[in-house]
FIRO-841050 format. One line per field, with one value per residue (C-alpha): residue in three letters; residue number from 1; x, z negated, y. Coordinates in nm, 3 decimals. Example, Ala and Ser with C-alpha at 12.3 -4.5 7.8 and 13.67 -1.06 7.14 Angstrom:
BEGIN
residuo	(Ala / Ser) $
num	(1 / 2) $
x	(1.230 / 1.367) $
z	(-0.780 / -0.714) $
y	(-0.450 / -0.106) $
# end
This chain:
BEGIN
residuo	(Unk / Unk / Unk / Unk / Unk / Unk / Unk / Unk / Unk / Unk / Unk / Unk / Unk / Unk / Unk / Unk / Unk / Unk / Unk / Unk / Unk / Unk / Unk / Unk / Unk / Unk / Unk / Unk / Unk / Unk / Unk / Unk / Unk / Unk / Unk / Unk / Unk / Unk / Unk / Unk / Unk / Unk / Unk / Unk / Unk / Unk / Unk / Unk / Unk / Unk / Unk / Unk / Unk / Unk / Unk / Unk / Unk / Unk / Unk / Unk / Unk / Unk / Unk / Unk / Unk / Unk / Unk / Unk / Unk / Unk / Unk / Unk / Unk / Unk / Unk / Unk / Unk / Unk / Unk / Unk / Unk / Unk / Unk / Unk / Unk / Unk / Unk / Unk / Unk / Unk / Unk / Unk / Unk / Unk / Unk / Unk / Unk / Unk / Unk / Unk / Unk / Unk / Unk / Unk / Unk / Unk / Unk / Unk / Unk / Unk / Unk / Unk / Unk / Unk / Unk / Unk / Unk / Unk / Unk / Unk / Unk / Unk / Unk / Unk / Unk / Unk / Unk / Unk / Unk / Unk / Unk / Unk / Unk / Unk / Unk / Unk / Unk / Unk / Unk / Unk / Unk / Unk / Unk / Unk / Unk / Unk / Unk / Unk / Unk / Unk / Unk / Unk / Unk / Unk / Unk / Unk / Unk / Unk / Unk / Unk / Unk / Unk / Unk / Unk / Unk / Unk / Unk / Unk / Unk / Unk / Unk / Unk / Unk / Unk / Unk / Unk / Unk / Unk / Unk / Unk / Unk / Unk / Unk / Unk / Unk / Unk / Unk / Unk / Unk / Unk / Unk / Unk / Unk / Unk / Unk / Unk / Unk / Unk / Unk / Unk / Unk / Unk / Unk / Unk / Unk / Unk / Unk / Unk / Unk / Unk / Unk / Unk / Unk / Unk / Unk / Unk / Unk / Unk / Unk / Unk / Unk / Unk / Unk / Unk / Unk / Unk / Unk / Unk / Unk / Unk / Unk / Unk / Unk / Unk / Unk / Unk / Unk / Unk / Unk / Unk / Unk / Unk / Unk / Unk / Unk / Unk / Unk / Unk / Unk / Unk / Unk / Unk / Unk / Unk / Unk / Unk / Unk / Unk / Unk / Unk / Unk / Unk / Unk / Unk / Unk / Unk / Unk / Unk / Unk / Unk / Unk / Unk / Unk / Unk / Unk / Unk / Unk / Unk / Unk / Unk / Unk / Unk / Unk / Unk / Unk / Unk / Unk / Unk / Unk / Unk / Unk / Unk / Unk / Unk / Unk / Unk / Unk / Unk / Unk / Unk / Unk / Unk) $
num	(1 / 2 / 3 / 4 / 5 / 6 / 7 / 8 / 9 / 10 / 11 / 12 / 13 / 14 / 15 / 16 / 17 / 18 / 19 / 20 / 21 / 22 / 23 / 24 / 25 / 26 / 27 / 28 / 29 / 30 / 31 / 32 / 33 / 34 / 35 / 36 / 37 / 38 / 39 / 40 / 41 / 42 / 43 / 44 / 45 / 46 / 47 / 48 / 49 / 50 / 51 / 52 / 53 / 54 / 55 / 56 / 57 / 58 / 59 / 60 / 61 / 62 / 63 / 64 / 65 / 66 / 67 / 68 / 69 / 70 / 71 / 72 / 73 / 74 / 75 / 76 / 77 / 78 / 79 / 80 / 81 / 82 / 83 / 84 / 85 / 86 / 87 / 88 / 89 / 90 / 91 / 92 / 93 / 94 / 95 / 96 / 97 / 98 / 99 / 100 / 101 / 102 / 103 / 104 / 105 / 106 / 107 / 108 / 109 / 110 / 111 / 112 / 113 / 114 / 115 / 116 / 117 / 118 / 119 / 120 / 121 / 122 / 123 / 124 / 125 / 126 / 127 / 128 / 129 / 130 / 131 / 132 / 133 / 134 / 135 / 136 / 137 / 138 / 139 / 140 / 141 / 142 / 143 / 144 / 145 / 146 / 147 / 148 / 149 / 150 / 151 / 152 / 153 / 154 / 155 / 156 / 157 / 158 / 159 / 160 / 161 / 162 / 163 / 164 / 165 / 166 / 167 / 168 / 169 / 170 / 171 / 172 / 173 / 174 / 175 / 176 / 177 / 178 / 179 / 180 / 181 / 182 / 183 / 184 / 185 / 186 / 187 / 188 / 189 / 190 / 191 / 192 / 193 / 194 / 195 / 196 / 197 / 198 / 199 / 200 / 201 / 202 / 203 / 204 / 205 / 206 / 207 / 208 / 209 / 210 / 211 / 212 / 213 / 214 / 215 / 216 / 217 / 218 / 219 / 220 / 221 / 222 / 223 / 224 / 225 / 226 / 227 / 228 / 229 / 230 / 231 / 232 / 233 / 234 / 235 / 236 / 237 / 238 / 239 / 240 / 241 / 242 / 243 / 244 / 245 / 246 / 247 / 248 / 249 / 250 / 251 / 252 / 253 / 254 / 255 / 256 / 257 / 258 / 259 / 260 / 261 / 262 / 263 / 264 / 265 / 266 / 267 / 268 / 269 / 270 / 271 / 272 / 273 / 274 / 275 / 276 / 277 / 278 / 279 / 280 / 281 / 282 / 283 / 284 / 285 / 286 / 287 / 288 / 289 / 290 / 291 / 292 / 293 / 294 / 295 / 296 / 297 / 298 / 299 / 300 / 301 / 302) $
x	(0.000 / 0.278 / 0.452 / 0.149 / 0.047 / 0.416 / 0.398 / 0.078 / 0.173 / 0.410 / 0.100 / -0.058 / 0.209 / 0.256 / -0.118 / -0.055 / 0.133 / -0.083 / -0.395 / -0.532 / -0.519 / -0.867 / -1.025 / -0.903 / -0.917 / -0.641 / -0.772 / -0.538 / -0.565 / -0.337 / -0.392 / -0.388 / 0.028 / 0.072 / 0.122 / -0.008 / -0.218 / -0.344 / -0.641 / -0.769 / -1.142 / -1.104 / -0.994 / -0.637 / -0.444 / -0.077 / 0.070 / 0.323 / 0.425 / 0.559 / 0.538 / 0.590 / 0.981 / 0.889 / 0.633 / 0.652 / 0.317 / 0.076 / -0.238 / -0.220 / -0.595 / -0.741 / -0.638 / -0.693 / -0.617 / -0.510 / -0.616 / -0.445 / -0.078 / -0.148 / -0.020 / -0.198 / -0.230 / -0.266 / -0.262 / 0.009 / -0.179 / 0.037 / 0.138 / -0.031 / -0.149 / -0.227 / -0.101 / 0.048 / -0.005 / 0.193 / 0.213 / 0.307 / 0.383 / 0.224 / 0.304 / 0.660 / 0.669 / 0.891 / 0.959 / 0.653 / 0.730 / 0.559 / 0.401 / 0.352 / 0.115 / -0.260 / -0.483 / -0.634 / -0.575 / -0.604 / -0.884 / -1.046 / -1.182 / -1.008 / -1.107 / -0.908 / -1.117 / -0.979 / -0.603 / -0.706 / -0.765 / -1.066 / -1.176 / -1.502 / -1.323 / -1.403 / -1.741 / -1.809 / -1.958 / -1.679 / -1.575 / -1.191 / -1.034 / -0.644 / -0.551 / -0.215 / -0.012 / 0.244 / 0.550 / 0.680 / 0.697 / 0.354 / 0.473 / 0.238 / 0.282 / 0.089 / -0.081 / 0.022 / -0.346 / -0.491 / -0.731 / -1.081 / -1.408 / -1.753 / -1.998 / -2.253 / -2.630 / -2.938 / -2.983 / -2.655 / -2.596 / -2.622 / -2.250 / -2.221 / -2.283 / -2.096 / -1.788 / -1.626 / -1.682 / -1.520 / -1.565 / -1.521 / -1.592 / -1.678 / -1.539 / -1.849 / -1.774 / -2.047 / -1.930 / -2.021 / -2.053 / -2.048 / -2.051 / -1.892 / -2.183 / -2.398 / -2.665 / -2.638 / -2.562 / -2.558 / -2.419 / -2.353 / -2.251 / -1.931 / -1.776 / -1.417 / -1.222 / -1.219 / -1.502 / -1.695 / -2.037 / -2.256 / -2.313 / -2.676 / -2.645 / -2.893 / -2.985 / -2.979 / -3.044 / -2.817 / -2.537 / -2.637 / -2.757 / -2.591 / -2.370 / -2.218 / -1.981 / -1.741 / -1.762 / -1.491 / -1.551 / -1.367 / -1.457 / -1.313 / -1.053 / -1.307 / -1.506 / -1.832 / -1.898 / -1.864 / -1.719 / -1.775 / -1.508 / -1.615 / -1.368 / -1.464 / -1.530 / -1.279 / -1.612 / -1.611 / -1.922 / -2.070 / -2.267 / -2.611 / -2.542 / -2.914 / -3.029 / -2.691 / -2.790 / -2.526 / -2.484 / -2.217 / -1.920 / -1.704 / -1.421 / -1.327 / -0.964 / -0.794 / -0.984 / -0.987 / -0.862 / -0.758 / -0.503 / -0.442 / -0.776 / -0.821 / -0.799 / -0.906 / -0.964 / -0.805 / -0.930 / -0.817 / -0.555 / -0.588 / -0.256 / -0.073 / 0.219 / 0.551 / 0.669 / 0.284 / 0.365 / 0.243 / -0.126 / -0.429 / -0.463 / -0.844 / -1.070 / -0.900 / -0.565 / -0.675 / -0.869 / -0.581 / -0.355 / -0.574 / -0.621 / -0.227 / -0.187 / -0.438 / -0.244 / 0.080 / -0.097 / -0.265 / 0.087 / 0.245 / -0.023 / 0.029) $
z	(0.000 / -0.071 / 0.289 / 0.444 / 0.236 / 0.349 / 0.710 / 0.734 / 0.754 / 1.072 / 1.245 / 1.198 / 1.333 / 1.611 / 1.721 / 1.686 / 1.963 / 2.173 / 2.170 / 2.469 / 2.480 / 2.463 / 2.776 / 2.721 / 2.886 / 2.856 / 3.024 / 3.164 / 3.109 / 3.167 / 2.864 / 2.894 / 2.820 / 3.095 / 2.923 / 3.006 / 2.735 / 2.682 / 2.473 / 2.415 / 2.441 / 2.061 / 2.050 / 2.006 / 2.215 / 2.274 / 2.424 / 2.696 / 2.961 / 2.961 / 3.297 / 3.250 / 3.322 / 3.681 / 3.775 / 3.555 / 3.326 / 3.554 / 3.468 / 3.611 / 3.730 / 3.976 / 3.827 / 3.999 / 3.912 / 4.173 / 3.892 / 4.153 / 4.164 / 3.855 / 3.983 / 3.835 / 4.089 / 4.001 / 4.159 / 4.077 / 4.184 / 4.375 / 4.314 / 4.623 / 4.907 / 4.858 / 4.580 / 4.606 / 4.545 / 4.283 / 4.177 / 3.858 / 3.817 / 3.499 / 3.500 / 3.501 / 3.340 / 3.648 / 3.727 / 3.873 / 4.265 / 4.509 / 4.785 / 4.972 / 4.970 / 4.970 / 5.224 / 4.966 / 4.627 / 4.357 / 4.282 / 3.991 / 4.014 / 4.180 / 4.277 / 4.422 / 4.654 / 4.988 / 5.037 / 4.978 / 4.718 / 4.671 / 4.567 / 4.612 / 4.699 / 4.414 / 4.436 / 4.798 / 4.926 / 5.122 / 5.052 / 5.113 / 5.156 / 5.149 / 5.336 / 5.203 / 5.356 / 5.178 / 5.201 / 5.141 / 4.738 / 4.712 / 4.733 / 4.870 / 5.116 / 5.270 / 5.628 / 5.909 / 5.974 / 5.671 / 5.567 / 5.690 / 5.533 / 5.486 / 5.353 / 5.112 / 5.122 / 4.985 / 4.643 / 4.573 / 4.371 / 4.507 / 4.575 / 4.292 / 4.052 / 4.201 / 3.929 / 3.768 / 3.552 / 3.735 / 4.023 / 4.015 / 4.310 / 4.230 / 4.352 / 4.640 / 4.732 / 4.538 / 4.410 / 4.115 / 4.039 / 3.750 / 3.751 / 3.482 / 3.282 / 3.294 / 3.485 / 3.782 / 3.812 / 4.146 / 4.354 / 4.738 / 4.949 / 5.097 / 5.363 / 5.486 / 5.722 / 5.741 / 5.714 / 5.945 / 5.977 / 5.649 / 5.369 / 5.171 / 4.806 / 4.549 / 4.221 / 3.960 / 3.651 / 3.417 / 3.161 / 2.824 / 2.770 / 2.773 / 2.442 / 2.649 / 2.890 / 3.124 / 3.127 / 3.238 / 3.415 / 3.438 / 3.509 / 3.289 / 3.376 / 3.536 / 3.724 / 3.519 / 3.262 / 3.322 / 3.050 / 3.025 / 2.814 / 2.669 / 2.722 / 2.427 / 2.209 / 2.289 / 2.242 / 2.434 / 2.563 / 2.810 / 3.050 / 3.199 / 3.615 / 3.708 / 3.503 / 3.345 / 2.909 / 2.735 / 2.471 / 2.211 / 2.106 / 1.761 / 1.832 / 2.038 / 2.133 / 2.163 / 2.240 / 2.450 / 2.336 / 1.993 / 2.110 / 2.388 / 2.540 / 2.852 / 3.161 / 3.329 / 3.310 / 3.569 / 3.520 / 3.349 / 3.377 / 3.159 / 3.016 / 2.773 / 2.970 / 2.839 / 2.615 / 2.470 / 2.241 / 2.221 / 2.360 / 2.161 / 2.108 / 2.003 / 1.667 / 1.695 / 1.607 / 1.259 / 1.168 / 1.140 / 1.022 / 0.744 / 0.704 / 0.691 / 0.429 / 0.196 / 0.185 / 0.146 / -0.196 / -0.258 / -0.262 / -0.463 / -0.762 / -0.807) $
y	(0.000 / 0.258 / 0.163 / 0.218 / 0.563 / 0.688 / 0.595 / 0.753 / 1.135 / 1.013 / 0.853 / 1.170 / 1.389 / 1.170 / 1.204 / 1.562 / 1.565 / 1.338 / 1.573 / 1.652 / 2.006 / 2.149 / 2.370 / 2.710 / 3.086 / 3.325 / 3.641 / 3.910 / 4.302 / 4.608 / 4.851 / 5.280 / 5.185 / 5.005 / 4.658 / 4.341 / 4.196 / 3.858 / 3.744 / 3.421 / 3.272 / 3.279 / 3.684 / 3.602 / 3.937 / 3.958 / 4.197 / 4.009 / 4.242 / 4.610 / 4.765 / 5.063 / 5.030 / 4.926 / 5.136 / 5.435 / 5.630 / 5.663 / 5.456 / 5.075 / 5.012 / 4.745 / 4.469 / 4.100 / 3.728 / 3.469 / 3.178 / 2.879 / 3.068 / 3.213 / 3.575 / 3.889 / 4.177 / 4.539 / 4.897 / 5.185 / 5.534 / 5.801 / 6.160 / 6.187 / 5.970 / 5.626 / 5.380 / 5.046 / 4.687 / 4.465 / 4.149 / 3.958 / 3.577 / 3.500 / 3.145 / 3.248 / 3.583 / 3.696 / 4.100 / 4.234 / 4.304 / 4.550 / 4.427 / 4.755 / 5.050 / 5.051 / 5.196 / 5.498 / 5.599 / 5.375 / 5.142 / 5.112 / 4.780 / 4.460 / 4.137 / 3.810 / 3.574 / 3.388 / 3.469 / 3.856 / 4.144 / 4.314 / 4.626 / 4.908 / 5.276 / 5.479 / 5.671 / 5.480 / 5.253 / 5.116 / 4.739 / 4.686 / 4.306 / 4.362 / 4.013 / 3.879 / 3.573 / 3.338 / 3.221 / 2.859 / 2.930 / 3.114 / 3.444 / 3.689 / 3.959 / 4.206 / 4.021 / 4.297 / 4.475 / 4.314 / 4.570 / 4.550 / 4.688 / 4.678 / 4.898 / 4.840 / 4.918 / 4.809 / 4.853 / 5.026 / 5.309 / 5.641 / 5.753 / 5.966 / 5.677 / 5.428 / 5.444 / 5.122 / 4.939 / 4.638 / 4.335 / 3.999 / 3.728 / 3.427 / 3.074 / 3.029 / 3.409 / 3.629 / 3.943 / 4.083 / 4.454 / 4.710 / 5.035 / 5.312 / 5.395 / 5.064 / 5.177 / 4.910 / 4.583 / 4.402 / 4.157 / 4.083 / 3.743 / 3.769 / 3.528 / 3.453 / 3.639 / 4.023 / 4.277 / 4.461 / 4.616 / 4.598 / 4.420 / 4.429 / 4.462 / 4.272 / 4.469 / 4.265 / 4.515 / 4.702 / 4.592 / 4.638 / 4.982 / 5.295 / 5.253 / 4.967 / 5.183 / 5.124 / 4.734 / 4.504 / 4.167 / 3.826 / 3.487 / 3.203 / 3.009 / 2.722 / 2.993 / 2.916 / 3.220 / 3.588 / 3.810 / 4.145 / 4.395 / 4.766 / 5.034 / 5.246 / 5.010 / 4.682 / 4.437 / 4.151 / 3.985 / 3.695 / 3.814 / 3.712 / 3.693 / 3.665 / 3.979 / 4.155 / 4.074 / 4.084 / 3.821 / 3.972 / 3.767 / 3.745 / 3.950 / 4.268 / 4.428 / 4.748 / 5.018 / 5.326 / 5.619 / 5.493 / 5.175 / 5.165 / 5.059 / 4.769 / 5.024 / 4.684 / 4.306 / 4.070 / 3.724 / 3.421 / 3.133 / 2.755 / 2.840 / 3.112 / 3.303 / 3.139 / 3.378 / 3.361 / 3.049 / 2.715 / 2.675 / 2.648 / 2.258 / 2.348 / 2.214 / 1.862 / 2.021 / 2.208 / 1.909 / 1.678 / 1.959 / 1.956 / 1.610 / 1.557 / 1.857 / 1.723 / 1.336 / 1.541 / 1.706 / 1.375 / 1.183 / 1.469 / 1.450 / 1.090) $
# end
């Protein structure tokens, strides 16, 4: 009995170390300092990524997540003119490169869907898909004559209200919409290959209510829920896709204009960025922490 009480902390710690690790989203943001942050499904945020070395103070925006290469794409505004495109390897934690200048000023919203980035020009109601093409490693660059566009009608927002807020594009291609003050919520089918002609927008409702402003969006990391981020407020939510509710979750973030608040939400890989620390193993993991603590203390007192 006492061989079999001492090997049994080892059997523990060795299926420690065999559990599966649980399904997991690590969604990706670029803060009002120009870092990249991190957080976790659970509300876990670390800060992993200081661009502001490479491409100076002025407000990253745009932000986009290629979840199969795991690269994170954002847009650098200009003095003047139009900004550029970059790209970070978050699997690898790599330098963040520029892939060449954008076709206006900065967006503030980004999307990644079919070998391209996405974004709505600011107060339009132009569409822009930014086609990229890869090398033999993945890299992107930008495809020669790559930018097409569409523009949106329907049930749109009038042009003075259509501010961000955020875009996302789901895996089948529908694009979901945002604007600044949470007044509209909408969506349109896209299709692959470049833009032309029109595209006819479906209202879907409003995002919260108008204490909910400037709301982020990101899919998971499987594609299947949409989050939704506040600005002002660093809440985090799930959102409704048919009808825009808001359902509020346990934890919120930095927020604006006291710490460095999301400027913009990306989207979300399975796995931490390496210098993140160990993954979340999920409930499996405390419970047999916990289980091998209390033998330890058990042993001890006898």
């Amino acid at each position: 009995m006492t061989s079999a009480r001492r090997f049994l902390p080892l059997l523990l710690v060795s299926a420690l170390s065999t559990v599966p690790a649980a399904a997991a989203s690590y969604f990706y943001a670029v803060g009002s300092n120009n870092h990249i942050y991190e957080v976790s499904d659970t509300g876990v945020t670390r800060d992993v990524r200081d661009l502001s070395g490479v491409v100076g103070s002025s407000p990253v925006n745009g932000a986009a997540f290629d979840t199969a290469r795991s690269q994170f794409f954002f847009a650098v505004p200009a003095v003047s003119g139009p900004g550029s495109l970059w790209y970070w390897n978050q699997a690898s934690d790599t330098t963040p490169v520029s892939l060449g200048l954008l076709p206006t000023a900065r967006p503030d919203n980004g999307a990644y869907w079919d070998g391209a980035y996405w974004y709505i020009q600011q107060g339009t109601h132009t569409l822009h898909r930014i086609g990229l093409q890869y090398d033999g490693s993945g890299n992107p660059t930008l495809a020669a004559g790559g930018d097409s566009t569409a523009t949106l009608i329907g049930a749109v927002p009038t042009v003075n209200n259509n501010y961000f807020g955020d875009i996302v594009i789901t895996s089948g291609g529908t694009l979901y919409a945002t604007t600044a003050n949470g007044d509209a919520f909408y969506s349109v089918s896209l299709s692959s290959g470049a833009l032309s002609g029109n595209r006819t927008v479906t209202s879907l409702g409003s995002v919260g209510s108008a204490g909910v402003d400037k709301v982020q969006l990101s899919l998971d990391a499987a594609g299947t829920t949409l989050y939704g981020h506040a600005y002002d407020t660093g809440q985090w939510y799930t959102v409704n896709t048919t009808n825009g509710a808001l359902t509020t979750l346990a934890f919120s973030t930095l927020t604006g204009g006291v710490s460095n608040g999301f400027q913009d939400i990306a989207g979300a890989s399975a796995l931490p960025t390496p210098s993140a620390g160990v993954p979340d193993r999920g409930p499996w993991l405390a419970l047999l922490s916990v289980t091998l603590v209390s033998l330890v203390l058990a042993r001890r007192r006898r």
